[in-house]
C-alpha positions as CSV (number, residue, x, y, z in Angstrom):
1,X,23.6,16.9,-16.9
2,X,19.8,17.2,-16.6
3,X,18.2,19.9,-15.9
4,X,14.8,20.0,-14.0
5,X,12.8,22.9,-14.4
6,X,9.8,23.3,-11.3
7,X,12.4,21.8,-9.4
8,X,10.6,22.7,-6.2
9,X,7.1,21.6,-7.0
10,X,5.3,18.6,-6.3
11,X,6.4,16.4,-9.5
12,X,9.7,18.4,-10.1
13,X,11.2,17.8,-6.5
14,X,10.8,13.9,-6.5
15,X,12.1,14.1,-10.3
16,X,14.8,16.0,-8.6
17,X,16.1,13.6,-5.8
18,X,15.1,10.6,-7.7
19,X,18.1,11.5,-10.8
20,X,20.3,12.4,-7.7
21,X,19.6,8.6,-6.3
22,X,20.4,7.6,-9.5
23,X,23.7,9.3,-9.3
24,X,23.6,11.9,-12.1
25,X,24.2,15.0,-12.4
26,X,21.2,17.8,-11.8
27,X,20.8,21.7,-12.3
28,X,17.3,22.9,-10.7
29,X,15.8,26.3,-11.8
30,X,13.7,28.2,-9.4
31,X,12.6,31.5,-9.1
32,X,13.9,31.7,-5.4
33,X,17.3,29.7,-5.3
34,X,17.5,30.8,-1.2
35,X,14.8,29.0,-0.4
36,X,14.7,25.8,-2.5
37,X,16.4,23.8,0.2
38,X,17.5,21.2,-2.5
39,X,20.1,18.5,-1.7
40,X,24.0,20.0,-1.5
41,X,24.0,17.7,-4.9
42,X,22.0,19.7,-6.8
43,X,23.5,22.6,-8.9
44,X,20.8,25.2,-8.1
45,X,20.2,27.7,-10.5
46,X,18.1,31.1,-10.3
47,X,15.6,31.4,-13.5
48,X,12.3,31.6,-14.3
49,X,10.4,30.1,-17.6
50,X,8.6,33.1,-18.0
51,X,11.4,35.0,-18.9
52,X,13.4,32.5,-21.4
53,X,16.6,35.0,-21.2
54,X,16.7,34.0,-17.6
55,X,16.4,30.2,-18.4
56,X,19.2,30.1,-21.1
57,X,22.2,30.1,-18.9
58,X,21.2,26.8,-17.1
59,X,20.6,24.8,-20.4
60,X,24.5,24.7,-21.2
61,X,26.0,21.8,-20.8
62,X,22.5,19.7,-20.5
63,X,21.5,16.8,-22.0
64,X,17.7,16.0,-20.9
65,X,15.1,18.3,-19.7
66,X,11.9,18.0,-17.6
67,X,10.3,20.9,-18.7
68,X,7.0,22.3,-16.1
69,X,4.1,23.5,-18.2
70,X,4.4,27.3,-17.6
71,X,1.6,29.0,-20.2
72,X,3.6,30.9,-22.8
73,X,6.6,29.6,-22.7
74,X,8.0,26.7,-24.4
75,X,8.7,27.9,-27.5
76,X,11.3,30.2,-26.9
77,X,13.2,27.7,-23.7
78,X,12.7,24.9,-26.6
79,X,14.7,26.7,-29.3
80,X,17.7,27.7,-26.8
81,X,17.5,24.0,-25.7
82,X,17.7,22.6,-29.1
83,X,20.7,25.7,-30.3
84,X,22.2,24.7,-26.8
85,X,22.8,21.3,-27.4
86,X,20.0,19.2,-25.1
87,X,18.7,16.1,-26.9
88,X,15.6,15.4,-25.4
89,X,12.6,16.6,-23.1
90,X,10.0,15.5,-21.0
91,X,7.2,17.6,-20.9
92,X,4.5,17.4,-17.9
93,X,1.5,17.8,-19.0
94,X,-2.1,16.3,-18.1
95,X,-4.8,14.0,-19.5
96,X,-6.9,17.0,-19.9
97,X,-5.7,17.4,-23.5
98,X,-7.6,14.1,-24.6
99,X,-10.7,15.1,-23.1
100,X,-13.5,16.4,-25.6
101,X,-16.2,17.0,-23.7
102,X,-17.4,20.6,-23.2
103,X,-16.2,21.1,-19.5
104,X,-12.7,20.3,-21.4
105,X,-13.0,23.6,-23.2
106,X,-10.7,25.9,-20.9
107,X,-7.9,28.0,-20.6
108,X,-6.2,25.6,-18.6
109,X,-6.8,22.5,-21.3
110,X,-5.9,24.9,-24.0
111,X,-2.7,25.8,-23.0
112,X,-1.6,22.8,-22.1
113,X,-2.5,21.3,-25.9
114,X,-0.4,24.5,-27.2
115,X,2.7,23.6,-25.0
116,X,2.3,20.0,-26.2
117,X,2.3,21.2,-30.1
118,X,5.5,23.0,-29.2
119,X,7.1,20.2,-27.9
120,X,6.4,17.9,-30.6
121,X,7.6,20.3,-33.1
122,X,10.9,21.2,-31.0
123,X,13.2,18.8,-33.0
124,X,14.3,16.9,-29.9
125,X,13.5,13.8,-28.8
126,X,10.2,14.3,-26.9
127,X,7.8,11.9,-24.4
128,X,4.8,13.8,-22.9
129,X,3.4,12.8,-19.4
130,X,0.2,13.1,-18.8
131,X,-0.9,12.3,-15.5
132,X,-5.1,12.9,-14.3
133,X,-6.0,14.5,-11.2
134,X,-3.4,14.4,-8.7
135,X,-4.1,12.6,-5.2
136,X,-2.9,16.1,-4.1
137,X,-5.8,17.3,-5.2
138,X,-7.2,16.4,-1.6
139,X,-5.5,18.9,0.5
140,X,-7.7,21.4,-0.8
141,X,-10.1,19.8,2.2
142,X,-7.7,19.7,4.7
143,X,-8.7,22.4,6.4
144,X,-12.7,21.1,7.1
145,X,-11.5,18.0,8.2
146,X,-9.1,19.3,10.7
147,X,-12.2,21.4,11.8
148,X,-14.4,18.6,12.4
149,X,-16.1,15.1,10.1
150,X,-17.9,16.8,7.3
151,X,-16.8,18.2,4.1
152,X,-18.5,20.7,2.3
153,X,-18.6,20.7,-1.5
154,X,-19.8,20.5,-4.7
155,X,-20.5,17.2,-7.2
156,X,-20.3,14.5,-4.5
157,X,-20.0,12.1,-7.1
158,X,-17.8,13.4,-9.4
159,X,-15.2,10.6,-10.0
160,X,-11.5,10.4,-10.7
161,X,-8.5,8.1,-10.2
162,X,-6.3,10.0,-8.2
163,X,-2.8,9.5,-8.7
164,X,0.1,9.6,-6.4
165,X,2.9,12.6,-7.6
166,X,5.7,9.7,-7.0
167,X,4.2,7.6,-9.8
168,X,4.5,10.9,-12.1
169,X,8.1,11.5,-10.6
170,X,8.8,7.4,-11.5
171,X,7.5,7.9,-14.8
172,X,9.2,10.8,-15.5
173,X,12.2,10.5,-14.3
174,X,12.8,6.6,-16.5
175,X,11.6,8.8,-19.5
176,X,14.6,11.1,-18.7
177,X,17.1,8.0,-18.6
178,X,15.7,5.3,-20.8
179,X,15.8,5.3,-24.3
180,X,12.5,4.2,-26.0
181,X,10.1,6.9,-24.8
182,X,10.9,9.0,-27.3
183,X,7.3,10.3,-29.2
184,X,5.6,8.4,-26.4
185,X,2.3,10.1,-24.9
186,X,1.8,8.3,-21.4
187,X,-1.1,8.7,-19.7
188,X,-1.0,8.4,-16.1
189,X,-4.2,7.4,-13.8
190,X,-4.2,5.9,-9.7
191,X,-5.2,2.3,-9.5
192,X,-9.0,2.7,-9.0
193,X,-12.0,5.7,-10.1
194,X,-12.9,7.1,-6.7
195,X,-15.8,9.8,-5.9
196,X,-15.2,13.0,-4.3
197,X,-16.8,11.5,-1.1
198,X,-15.3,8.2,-1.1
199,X,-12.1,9.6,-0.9
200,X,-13.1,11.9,2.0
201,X,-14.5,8.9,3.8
202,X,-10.7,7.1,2.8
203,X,-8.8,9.9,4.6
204,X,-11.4,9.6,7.3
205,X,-10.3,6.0,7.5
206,X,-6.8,6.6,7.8
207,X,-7.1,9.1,10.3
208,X,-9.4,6.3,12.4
209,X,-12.7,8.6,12.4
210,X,-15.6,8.9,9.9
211,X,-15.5,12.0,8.0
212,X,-17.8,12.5,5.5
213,X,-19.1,14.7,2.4
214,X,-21.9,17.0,2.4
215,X,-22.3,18.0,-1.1
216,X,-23.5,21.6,-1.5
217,X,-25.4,23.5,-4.8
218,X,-23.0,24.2,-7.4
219,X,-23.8,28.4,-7.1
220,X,-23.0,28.1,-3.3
221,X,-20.2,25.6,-3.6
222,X,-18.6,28.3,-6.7
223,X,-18.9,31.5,-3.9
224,X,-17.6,30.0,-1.4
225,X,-14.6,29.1,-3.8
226,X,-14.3,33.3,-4.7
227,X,-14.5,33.8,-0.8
228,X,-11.7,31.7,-0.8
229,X,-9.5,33.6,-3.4
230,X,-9.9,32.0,-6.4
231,X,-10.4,33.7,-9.4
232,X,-14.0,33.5,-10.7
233,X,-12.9,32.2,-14.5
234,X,-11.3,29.0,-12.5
235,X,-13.9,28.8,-10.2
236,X,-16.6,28.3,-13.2
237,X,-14.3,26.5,-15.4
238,X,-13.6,23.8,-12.0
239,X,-16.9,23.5,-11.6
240,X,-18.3,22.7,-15.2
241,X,-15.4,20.3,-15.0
242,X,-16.4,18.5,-12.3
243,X,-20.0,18.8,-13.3
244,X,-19.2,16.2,-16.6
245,X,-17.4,13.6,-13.4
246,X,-20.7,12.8,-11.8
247,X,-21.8,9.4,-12.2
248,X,-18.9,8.5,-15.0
249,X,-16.2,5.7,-14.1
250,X,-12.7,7.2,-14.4
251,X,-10.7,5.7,-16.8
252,X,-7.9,3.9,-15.0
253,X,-4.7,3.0,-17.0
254,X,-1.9,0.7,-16.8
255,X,0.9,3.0,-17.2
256,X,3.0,3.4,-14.4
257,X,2.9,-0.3,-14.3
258,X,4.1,-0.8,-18.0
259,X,6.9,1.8,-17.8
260,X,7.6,1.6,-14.1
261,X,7.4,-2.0,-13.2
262,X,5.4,-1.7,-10.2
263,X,1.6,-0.7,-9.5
264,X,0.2,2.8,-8.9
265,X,-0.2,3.2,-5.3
266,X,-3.5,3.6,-4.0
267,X,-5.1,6.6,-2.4
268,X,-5.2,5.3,0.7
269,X,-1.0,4.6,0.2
270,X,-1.4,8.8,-0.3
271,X,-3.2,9.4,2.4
272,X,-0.9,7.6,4.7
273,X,2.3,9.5,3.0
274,X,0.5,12.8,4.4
275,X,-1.5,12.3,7.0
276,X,0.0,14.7,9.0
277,X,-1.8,17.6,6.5
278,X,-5.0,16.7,7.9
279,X,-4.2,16.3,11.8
């Protein structure tokens, strides 16, 4: 039995359906069991990580966990894990813990790096995943482009190498069958170090009109992000981030080919996979 926590979010879903492919067994904590709309497989269970009393009951009987980095609580879901009988985990996590330069110095970063500690001291057998910025990432523009061809934002030139969520899920998901990832630290990167506009002017291509992006000061780009909702701690640490991007070549690893086989897909194989978010 395996049981996925985050079962309903981007990575956890497609770790989710690709275990049931694969004909085992799966138990899938959400906070909402009603509306997880999981496949009749799947043993749903209600829990939340946040609350490790809740998360107990589901780790009996299991053998493997993906655990979902929720801040502040590994330590106590590890211990039940380990007192419960599971023999190992795979934690998602990010590359963000191998940065060091000072945009790296954030909650966000930091808590990750303490979930990783208490991983690697749990006692089980452990492989952290560590994928860099999701190709996901690009929905956050959805909205302008289905408004018109120009995107508004900061650090034009901020590069990354987006990564597709089903290369996490592969990676994941042989981690959670396969011995010989135990102690392993996999970082995960797309196939190629992409700029914030070229990969507005890639969705533009895929959607067979040019779109491009208009890049805006940092002080106007980081209100317009408050306006928006989001808090102002993220919006400054987002944009110091990005602000250490510009004009660097992403790294670009060969990961999800080693473990998986097969190449990263490419943005543009993303873009196609959900176009319909920015019709």
């Amino acid at each position: 039995m395996f049981l996925v926590t985050g079962a309903t979010g981007t990575v956890g879903r497609l770790v989710v359906d690709q275990l049931i492919a694969a004909g085992h067994a799966v138990r899938a904590l959400t906070r909402d069991p009603a509306r997880a709309r999981l496949p009749a497989a799947v043993e749903v269970v209600g829990g939340d990580l946040a609350l490790p009393g809740t998360v107990e009951p589901a780790l009996r009987g299991v053998s493997a966990l993906f655990l979902f980095p929720a801040p502040g609580t590994a330590r106590p879901v590890l211990r039940a894990a380990g007192e419960l009988g599971v023999h190992r985990v795979v934690l998602l996590s990010s590359s963000a813990v191998e940065y060091r330069h000072a945009g790296a110095d954030n909650a966000i970063v930091a808590y990750h790096r303490e979930i990783e500690h208490e991983v690697e001291q749990s006692g089980l057998e452990w492989t952290l995943v560590r994928p860099g910025a999701f190709a996901t990432n690009a929905r956050q523009w959805a909205p302008q482009i289905r408004a018109g061809d120009v995107v508004r934002g900061p650090f034009a030139e901020a590069e990354m190498a987006p990564i597709h969520e089903r290369d996490i899920a592969d990676v994941a998901t042989r981690a959670l069958l396969a011995p010989g990832h135990g102690g392993a630290r996999y970082t995960l990167t797309g196939p190629e170090s992409l700029t914030q506009a070229e990969q507005v002017s890639r969705i533009g291509a895929c959607l067979g009109r040019p779109v491009r992006y208009e890049e805006v000061p940092r002080e106007a780009a980081g209100r317009l992000m408050i306006q928006n909702g989001v808090p102002a701690d993220v919006v400054a640490m987002t944009l110091r981030f990005q602000a250490e991007l510009v004009g660097v070549r992403a790294r670009v690893s060969s990961t999800v080919e080693d473990i998986t086989g097969h190449p990263p897909r490419t943005f543009d194989q993303w873009v196609a996979d959900h176009l319909a978010d920015f019709r």
